[in-house]
C-alpha positions, 0 to 999 in steps of 0.5 A, a space after each residue: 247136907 251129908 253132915 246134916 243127914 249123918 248128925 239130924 236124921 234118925 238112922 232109919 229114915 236115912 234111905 229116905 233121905 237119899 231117894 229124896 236126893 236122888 230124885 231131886 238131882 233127876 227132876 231138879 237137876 239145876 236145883 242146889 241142895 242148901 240148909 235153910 231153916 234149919 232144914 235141908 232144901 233144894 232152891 231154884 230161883 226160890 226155895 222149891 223144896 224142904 225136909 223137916 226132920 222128927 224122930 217118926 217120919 221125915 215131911 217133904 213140903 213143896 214151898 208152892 204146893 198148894 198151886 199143884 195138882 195133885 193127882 196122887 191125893 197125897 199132899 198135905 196141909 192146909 195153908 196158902 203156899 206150902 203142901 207136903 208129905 209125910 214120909 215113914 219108911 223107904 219102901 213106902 216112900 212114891 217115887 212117882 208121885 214125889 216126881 211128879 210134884 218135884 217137876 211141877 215145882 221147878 214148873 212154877 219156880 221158873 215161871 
């Protein structure tokens, strides 16, 4: 994953990434950090948790967001499974409300 960041991720969003890390180690902590799709992800019994990657802002998707309750009002899209977040600057990025969904996800994956 660090060659990833170093060689995908636009030097600003960075620090966005390392949050997302760092938090993922601390809620998911049995989790692996893994590329899949293309994309960095963190996987338990199933894929908990992906960045995508554009030049304005990172989108943090819980694979089975859809099933969260989202008591931030944060999370976005609208399919059957996947939700996320849109991520643009570091100081912006709510660490309590990603926590939250990062718990609910490893919640639901072993279930």
């Amino acid at each position: 994953m660090d060659e990833f960041v170093e060689t995908k991720v636009q030097p600003e969003h960075r620090e966005i990434v390392e949050t997302l890390r760092t938090l993922m180690k601390e809620c998911a902590p049995d989790a692996t950090e893994v590329i899949s799709r293309g994309s960095p992800a963190w996987q338990g019994r199933k894929l908990l948790a992906i960045i995508s990657v554009s030049k304005t802002h990172l989108t943090f998707a819980f694979a089975r967001g859809a099933e969260f309750e989202d008591s931030f009002g944060l999370l976005e899209g609208v399919g059957k499974t996947t939700r996320h977040v849109k991520l643009k600057k570091p100081e912006a990025v709510n660490q309590e409300a990603l926590r939250d969904y990062a718990r609910q996800a490893v919640r639901l994956d072993q279930e």
